[in-house]
BAFI-3210 file (N, C-alpha, C; in Angstrom, 3 decimals, decimal comma, padded with zeros to 6 digits):
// residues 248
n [1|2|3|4|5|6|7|8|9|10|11|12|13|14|15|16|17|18|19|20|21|22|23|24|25|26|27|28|29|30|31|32|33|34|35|36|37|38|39|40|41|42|43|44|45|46|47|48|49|50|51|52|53|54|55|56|57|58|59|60|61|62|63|64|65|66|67|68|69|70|71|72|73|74|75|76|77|78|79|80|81|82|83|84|85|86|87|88|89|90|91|92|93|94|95|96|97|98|99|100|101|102|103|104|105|106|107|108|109|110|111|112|113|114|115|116|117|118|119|120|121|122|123|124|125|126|127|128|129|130|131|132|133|134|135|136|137|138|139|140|141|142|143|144|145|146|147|148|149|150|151|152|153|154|155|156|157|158|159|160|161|162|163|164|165|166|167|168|169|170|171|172|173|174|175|176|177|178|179|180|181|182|183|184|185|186|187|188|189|190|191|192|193|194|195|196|197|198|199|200|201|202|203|204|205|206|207|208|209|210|211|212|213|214|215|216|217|218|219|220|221|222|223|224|225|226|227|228|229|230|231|232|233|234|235|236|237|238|239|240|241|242|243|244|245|246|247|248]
n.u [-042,050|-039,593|-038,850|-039,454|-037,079|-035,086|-034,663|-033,043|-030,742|-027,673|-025,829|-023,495|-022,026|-022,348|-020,289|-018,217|-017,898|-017,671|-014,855|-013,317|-013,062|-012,110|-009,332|-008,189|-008,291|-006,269|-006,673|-005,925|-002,891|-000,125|002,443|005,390|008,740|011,905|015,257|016,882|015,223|014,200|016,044|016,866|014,717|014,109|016,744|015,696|013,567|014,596|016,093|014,521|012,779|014,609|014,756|011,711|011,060|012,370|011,384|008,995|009,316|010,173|007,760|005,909|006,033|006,131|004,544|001,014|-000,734|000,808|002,684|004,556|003,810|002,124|003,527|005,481|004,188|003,083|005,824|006,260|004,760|005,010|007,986|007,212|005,326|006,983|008,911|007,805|007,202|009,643|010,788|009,527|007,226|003,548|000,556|-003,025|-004,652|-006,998|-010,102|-012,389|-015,343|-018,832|-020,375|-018,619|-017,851|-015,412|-013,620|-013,197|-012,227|-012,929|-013,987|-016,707|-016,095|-013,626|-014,327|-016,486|-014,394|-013,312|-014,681|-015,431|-012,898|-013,170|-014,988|-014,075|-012,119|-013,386|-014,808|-012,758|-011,823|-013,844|-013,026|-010,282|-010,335|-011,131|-009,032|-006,200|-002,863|-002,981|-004,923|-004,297|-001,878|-002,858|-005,056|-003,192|-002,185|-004,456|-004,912|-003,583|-006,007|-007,698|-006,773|-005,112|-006,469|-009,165|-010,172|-007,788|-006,286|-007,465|-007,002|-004,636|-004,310|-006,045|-004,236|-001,604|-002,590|-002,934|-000,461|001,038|000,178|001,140|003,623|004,379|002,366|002,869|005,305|007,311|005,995|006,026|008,945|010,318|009,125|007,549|007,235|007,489|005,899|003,731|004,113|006,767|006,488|004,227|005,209|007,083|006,245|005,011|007,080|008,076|006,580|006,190|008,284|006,861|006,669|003,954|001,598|-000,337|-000,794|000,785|-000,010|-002,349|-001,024|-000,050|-002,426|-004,152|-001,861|-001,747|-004,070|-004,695|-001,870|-002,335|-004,661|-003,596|-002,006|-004,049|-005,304|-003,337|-002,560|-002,005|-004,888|-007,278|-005,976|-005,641|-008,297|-009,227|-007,562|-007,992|-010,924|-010,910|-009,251|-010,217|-012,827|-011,763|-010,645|-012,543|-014,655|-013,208|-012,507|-014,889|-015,446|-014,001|-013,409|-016,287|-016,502|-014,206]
n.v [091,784|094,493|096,109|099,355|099,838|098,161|099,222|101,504|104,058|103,825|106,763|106,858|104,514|105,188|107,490|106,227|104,197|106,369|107,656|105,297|104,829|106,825|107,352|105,176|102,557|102,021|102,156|100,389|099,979|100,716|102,096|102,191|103,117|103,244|102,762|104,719|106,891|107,336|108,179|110,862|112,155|112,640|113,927|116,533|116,727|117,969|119,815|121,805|122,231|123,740|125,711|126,680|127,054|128,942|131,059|131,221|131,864|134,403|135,880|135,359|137,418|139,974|142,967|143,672|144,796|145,445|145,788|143,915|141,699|139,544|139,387|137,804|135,462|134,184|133,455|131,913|129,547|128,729|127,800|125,589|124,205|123,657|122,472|120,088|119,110|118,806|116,828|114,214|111,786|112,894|111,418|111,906|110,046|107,818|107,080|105,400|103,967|105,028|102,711|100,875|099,282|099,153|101,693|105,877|108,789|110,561|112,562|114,215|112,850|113,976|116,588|116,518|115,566|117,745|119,773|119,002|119,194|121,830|123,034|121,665|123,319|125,726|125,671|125,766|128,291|129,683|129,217|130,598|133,298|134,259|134,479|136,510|136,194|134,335|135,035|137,513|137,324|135,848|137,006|139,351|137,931|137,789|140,313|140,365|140,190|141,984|144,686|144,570|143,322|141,048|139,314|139,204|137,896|135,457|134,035|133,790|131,931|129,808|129,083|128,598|126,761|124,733|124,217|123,722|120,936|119,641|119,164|119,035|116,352|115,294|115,467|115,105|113,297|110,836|110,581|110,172|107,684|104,649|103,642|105,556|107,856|109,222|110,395|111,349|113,550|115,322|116,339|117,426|119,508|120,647|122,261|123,592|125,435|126,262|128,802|130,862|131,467|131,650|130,482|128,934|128,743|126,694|124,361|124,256|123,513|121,098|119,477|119,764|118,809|116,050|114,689|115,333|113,845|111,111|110,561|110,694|108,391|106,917|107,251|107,153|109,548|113,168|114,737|114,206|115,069|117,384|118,635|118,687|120,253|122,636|122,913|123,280|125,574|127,819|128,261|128,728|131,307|133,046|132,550|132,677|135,366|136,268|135,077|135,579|138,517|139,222|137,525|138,392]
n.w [-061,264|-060,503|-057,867|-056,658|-055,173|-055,963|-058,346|-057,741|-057,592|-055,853|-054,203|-053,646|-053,808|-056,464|-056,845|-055,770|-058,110|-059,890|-058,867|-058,907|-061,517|-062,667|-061,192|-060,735|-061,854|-064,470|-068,242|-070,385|-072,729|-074,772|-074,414|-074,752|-075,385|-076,975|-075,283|-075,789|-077,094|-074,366|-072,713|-073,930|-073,395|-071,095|-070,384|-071,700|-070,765|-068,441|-068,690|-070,037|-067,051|-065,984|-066,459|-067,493|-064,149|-063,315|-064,808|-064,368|-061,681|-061,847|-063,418|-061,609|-059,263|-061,201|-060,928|-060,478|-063,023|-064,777|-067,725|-068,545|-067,634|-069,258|-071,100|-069,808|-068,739|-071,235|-072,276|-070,547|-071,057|-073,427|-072,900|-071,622|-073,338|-075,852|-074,584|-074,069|-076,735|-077,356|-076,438|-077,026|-078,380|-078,026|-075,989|-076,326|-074,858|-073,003|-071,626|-069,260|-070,147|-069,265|-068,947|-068,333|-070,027|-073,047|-074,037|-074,147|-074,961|-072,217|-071,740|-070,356|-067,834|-066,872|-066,965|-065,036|-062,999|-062,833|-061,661|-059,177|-057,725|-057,916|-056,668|-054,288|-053,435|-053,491|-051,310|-049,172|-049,717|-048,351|-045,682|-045,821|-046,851|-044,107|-042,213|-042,661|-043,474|-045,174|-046,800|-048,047|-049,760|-051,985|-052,789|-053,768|-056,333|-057,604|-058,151|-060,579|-062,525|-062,008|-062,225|-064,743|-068,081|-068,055|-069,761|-071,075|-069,268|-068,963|-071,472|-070,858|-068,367|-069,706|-072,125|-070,998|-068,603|-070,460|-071,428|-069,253|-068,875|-071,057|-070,721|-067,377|-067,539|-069,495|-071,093|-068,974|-066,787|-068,436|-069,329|-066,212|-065,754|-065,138|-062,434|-060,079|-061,082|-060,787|-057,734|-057,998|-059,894|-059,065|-056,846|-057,524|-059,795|-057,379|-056,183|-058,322|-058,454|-056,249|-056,145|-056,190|-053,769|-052,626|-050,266|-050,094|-053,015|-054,046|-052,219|-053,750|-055,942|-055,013|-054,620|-056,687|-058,606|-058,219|-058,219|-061,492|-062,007|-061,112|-063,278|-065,175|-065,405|-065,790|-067,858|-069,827|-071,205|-071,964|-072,459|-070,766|-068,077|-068,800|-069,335|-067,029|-065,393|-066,916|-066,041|-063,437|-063,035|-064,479|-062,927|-060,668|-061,468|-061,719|-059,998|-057,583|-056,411|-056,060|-054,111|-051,998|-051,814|-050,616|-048,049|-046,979]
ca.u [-041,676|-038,353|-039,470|-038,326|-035,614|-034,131|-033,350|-032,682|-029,308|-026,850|-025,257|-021,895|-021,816|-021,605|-019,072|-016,941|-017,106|-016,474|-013,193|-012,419|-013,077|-011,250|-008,122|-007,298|-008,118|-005,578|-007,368|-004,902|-002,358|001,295|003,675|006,847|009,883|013,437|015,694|017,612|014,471|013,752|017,232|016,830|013,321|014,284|017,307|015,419|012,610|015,054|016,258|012,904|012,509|015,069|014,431|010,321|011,172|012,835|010,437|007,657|009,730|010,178|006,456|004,988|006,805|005,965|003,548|-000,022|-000,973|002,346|002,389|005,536|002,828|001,539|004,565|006,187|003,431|002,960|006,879|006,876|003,570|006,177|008,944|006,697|005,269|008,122|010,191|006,715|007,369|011,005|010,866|009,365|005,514|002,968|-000,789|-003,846|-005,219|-008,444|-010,682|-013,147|-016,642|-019,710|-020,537|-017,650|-017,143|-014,519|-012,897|-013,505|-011,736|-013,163|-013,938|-017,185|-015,402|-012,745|-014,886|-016,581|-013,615|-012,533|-016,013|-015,940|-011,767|-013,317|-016,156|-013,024|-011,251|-014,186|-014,989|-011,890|-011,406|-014,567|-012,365|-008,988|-011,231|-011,280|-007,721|-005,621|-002,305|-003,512|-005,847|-003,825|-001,175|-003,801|-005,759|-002,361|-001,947|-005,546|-005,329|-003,939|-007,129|-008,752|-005,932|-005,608|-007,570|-009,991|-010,154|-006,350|-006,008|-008,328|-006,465|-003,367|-005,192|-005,986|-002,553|-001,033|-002,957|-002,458|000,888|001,645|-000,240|001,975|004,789|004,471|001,989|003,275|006,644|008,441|005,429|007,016|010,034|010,297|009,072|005,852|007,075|006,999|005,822|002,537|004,842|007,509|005,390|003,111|006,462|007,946|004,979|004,524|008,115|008,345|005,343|006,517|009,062|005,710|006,007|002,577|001,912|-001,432|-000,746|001,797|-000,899|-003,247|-000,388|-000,177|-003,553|-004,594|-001,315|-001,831|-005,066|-004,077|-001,048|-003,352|-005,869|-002,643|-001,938|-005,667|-005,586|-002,345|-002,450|-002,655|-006,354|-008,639|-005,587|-005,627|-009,968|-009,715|-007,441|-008,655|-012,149|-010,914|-008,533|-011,139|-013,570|-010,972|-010,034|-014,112|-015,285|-012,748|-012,659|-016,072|-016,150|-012,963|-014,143|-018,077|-016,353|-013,146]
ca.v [093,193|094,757|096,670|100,488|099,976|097,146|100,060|102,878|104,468|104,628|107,481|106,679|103,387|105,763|108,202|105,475|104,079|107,186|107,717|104,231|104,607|108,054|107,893|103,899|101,423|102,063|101,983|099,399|100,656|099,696|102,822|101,915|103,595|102,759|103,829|106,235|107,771|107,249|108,970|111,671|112,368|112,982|115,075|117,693|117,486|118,219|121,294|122,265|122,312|124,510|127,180|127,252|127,259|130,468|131,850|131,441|132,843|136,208|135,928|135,565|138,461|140,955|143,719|143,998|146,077|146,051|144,256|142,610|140,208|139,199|138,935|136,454|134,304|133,772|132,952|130,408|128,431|128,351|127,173|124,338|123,493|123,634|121,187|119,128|118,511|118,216|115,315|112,794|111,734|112,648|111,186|111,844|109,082|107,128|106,932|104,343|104,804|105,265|101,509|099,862|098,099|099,768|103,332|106,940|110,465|110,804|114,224|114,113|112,330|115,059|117,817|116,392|115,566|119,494|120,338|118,014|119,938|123,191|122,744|121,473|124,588|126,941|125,624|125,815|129,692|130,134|129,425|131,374|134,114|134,773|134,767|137,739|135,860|133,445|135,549|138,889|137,139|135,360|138,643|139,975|137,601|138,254|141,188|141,147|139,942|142,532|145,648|144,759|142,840|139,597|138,495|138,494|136,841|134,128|133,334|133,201|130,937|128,057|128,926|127,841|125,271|123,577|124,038|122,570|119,366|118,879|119,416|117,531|115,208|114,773|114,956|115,173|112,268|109,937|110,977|109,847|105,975|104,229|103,378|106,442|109,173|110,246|110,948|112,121|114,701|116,260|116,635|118,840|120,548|121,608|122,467|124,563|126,579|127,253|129,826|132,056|132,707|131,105|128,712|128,402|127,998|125,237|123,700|123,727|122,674|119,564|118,615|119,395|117,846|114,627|114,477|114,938|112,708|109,678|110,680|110,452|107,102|106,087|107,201|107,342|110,567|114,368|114,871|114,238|116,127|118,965|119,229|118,663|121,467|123,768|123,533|123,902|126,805|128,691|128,562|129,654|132,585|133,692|132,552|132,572|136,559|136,818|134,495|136,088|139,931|139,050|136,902|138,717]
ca.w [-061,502|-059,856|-056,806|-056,878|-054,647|-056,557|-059,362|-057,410|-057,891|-054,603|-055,261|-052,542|-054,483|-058,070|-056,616|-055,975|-059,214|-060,665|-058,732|-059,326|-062,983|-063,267|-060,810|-060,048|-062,179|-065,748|-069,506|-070,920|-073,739|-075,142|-074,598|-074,302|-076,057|-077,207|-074,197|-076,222|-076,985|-073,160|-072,230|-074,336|-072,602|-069,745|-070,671|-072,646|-069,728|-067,249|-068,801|-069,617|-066,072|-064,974|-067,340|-066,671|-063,030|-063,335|-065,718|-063,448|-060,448|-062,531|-063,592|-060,405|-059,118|-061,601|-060,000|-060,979|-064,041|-065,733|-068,955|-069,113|-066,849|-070,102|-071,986|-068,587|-068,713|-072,531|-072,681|-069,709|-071,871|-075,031|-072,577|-071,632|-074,897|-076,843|-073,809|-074,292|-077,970|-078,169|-075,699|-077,457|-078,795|-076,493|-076,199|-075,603|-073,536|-073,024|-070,194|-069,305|-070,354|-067,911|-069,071|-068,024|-071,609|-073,813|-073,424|-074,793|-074,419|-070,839|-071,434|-069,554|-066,932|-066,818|-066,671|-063,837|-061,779|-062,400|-060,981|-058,036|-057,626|-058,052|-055,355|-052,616|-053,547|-052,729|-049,837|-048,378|-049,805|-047,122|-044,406|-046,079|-046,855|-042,594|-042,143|-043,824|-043,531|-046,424|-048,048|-048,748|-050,819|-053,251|-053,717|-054,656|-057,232|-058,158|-058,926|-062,112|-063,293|-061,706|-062,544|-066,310|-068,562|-067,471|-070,909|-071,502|-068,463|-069,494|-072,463|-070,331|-067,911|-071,015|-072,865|-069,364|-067,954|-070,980|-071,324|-068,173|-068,678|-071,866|-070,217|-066,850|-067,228|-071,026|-071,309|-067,509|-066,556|-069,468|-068,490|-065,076|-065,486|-064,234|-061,138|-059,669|-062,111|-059,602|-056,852|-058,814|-061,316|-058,185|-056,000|-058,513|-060,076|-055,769|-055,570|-058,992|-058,027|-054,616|-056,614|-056,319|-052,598|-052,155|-049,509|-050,570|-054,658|-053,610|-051,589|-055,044|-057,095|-055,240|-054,442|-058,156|-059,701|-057,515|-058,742|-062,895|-062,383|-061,256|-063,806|-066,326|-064,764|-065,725|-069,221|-070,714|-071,895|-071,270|-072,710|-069,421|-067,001|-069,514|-069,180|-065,401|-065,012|-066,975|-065,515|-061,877|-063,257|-064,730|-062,238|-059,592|-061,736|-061,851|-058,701|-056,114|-056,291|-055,744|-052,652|-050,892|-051,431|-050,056|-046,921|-046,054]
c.u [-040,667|-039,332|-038,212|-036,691|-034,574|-033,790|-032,701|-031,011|-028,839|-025,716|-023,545|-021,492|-021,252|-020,630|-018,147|-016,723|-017,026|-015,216|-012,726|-011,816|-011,629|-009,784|-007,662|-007,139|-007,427|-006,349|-005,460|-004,102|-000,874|001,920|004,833|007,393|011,339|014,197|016,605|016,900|013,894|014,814|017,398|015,447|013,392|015,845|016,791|013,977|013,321|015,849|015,021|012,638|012,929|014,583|013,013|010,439|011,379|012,321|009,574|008,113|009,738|008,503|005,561|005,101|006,476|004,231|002,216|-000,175|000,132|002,002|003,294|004,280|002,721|002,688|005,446|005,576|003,045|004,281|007,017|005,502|004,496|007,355|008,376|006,375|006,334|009,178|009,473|007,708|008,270|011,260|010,555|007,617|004,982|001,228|-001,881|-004,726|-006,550|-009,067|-011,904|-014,563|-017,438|-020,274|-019,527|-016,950|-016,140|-013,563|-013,520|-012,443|-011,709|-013,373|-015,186|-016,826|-014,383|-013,109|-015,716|-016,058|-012,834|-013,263|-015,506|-014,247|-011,902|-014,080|-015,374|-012,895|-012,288|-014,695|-014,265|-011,465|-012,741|-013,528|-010,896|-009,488|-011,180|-009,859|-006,419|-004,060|-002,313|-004,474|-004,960|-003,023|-001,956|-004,309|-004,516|-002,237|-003,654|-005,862|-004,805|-005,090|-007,844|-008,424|-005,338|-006,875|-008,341|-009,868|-008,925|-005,578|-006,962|-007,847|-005,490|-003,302|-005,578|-004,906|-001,787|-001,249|-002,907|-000,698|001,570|001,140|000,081|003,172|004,945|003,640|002,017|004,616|007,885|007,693|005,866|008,051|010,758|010,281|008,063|005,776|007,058|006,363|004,596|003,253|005,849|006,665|004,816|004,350|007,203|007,613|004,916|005,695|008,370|007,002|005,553|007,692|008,275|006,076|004,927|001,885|000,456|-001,266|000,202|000,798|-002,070|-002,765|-000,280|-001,128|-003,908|-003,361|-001,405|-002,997|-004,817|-002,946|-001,836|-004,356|-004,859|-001,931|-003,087|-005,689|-004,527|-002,114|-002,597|-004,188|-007,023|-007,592|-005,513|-007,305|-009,593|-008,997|-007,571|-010,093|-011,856|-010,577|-009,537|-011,985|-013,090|-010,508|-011,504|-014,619|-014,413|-012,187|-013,684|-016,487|-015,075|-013,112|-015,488|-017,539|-015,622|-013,456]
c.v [093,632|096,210|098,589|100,745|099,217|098,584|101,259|102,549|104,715|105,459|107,261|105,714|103,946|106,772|107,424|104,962|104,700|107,231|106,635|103,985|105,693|108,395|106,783|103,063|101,480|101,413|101,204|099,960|100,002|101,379|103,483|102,298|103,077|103,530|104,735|107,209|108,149|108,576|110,382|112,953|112,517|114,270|116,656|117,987|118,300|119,844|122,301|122,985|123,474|126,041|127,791|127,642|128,838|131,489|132,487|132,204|134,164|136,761|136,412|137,029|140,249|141,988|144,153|145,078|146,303|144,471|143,352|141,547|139,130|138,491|137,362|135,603|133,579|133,032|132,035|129,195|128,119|127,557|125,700|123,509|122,871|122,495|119,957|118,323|118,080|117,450|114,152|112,924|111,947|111,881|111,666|111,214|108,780|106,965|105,689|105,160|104,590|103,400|100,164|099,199|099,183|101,124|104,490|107,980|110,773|112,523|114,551|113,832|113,519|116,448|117,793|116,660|117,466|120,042|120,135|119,059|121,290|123,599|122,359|122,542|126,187|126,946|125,824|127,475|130,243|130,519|130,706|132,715|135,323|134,969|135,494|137,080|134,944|134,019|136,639|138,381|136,120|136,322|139,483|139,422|137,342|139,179|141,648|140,398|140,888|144,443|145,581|144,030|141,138|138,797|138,121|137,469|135,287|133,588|133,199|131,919|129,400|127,735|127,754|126,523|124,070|123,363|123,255|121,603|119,022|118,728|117,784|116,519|114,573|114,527|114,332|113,322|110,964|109,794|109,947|108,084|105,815|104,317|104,621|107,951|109,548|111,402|111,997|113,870|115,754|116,926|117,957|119,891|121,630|122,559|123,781|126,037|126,893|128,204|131,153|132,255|132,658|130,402|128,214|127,919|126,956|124,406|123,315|123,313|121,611|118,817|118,646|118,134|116,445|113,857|114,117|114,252|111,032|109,917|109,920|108,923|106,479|106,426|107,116|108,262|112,072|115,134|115,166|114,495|117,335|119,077|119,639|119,835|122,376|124,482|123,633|125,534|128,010|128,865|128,934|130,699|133,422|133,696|132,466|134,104|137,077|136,113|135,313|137,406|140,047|138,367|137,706|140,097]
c.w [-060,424|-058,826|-057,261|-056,524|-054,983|-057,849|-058,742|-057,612|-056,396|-054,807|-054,059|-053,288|-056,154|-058,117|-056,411|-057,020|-059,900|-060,612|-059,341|-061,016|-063,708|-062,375|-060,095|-061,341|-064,507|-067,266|-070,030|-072,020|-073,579|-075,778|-074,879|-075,806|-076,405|-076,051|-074,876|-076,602|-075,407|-072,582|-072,614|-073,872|-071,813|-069,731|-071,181|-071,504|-068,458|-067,624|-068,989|-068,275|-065,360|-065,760|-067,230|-064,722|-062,991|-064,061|-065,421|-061,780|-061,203|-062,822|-062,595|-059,392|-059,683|-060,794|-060,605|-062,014|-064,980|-066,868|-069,525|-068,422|-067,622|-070,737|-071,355|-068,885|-070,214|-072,922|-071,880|-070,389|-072,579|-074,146|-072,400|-072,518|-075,756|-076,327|-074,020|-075,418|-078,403|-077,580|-076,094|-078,204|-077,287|-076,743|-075,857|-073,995|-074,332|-071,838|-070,207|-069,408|-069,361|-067,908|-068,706|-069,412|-072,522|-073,362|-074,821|-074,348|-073,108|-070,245|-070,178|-068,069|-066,083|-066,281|-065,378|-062,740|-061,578|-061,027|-059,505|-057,217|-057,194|-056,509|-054,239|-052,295|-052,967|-051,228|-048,313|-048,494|-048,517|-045,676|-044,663|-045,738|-045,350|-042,131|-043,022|-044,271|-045,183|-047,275|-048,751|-049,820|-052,107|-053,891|-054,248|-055,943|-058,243|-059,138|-059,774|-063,180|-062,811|-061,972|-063,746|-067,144|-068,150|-068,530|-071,196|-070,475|-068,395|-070,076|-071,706|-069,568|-068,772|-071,454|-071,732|-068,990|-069,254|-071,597|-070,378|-068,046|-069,968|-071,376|-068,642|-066,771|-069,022|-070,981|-069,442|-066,743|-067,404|-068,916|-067,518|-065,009|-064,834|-063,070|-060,053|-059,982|-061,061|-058,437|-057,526|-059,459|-060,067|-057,090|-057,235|-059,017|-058,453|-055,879|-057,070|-058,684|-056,886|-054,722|-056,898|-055,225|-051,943|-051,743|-050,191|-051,949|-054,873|-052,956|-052,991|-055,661|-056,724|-054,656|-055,946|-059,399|-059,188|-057,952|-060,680|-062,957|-062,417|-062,261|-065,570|-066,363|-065,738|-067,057|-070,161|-071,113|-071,471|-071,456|-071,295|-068,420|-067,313|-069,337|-067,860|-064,853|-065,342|-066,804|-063,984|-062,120|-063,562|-063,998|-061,075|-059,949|-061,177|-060,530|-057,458|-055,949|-055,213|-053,864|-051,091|-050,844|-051,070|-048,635|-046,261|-045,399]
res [x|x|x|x|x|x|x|x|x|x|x|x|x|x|x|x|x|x|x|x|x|x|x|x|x|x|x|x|x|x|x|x|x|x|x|x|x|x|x|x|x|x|x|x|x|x|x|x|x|x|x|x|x|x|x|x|x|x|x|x|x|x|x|x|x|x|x|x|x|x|x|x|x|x|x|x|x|x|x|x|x|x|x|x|x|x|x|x|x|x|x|x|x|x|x|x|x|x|x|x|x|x|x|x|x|x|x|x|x|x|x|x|x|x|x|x|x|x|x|x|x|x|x|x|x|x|x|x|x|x|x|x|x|x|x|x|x|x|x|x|x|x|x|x|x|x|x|x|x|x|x|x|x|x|x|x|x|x|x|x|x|x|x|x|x|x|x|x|x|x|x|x|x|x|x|x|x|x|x|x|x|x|x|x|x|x|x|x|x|x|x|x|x|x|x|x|x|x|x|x|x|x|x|x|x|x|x|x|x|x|x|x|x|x|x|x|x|x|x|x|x|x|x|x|x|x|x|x|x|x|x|x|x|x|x|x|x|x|x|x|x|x|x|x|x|x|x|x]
***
């Protein structure tokens, strides 16, 4: 008979092969494009690019409570989408299952690694939280969830976050080429979001996109970087209010 400690679970031993499962080791797949569909993919991402850039600088900008807000942020999702789709096919993906043998969706997987994203991110708003320099300009951009509606900013919040994981970790991640599309993708994602003004939401854009580019690496597809950021996203709209007006 197997002694208890021969089954026990080490759980340092199953956090690593989660990561390993969900942000190293690539679900196998066959790609590859014609380079004039390649060339053309990267042309139509690269305008894409400049035009959300500047979308989201006007966006970010606009002053709590006013409702072009709504209107900015609904038209820079469509700029993304729309540069998504006219770039080329995009995929889902596949992730490896908890068994090692085959692949699945990796939604579980996904929704995890948001969690595990979400849980950095609060811990570190503890410390922001104490310092006004880094906190005041987040609670500005807070509060238009908290100076119009929560719900319409929710839907803007999903619209969004999945807009931008068709975009760069669909079309601009293609795009780019294997050999450096992680680097590439999270470098640009940092650098178009630092047209907010926000050292800190430049600091989440490229710890989170560094994170969904290797995840996009690992599955082929935007599926399990579109879960993972919209369960950090959402739980930093809900709960990172509540932790920076109870600390600061």
């Amino acid at each position: 008979m197997a002694r208890d400690s021969d089954r026990s679970v080490n759980p340092l031993l199953e956090l690593r092969a989660f990561f390993r499962a969900a942000l190293v080791d690539p679900v196998p797949r066959d790609h590859n494009e014609p380079d004039g569909a390649f060339r053309r993919r990267r042309v139509v991402a690269a305008v894409t690019l400049l035009v959300g850039a500047v979308v989201l600088a006007w966006a970010l900008r606009i002053e709590p409570g006013n409702d072009i807000f709504y209107v900015a942020t609904f038209a820079l999702a469509a700029v993304w989408a729309v540069g998504a789709f006219a770039s080329g096919p995009l995929h889902l993906g596949r992730g490896h299952t908890r068994a090692g043998e085959g692949s699945s969706r990796g939604i579980v997987q996904s929704v995890a690694l948001g969690a595990l994203l979400l849980g950095l991110f609060m811990a570190g708003a503890v410390v922001v939280a104490q310092i006004p320099v880094l906190r005041n300009p987040v609670q500005e951009l807070l509060d238009h969830a908290r100076v119009g509606s929560l719900a319409l900013v929710t839907v803007i919040t999903i619209v969004n976050g999945i807009a931008e994981e068709l975009y760069f970790r669909g079309a601009l991640y293609a795009g780019v080429g294997r050999r450096h599309a992680v680097a590439v993708t999270t470098v640009i994602y940092a650098l178009v979001t630092a047209t907010s003004g926000i050292p800190l939401l430049v600091l989440a854009a490229a710890l989170v996109g560094l994170v969904v580019a290797f995840q996009r690496r690992v599955t082929g597809g935007i599926l399990g970087p579109t879960i993972t950021h919209l369960t950090w996203s959402l739980g930093m709209l809900y709960l990172l209010p509540l932790v920076l007006d109870r600390l600061s």
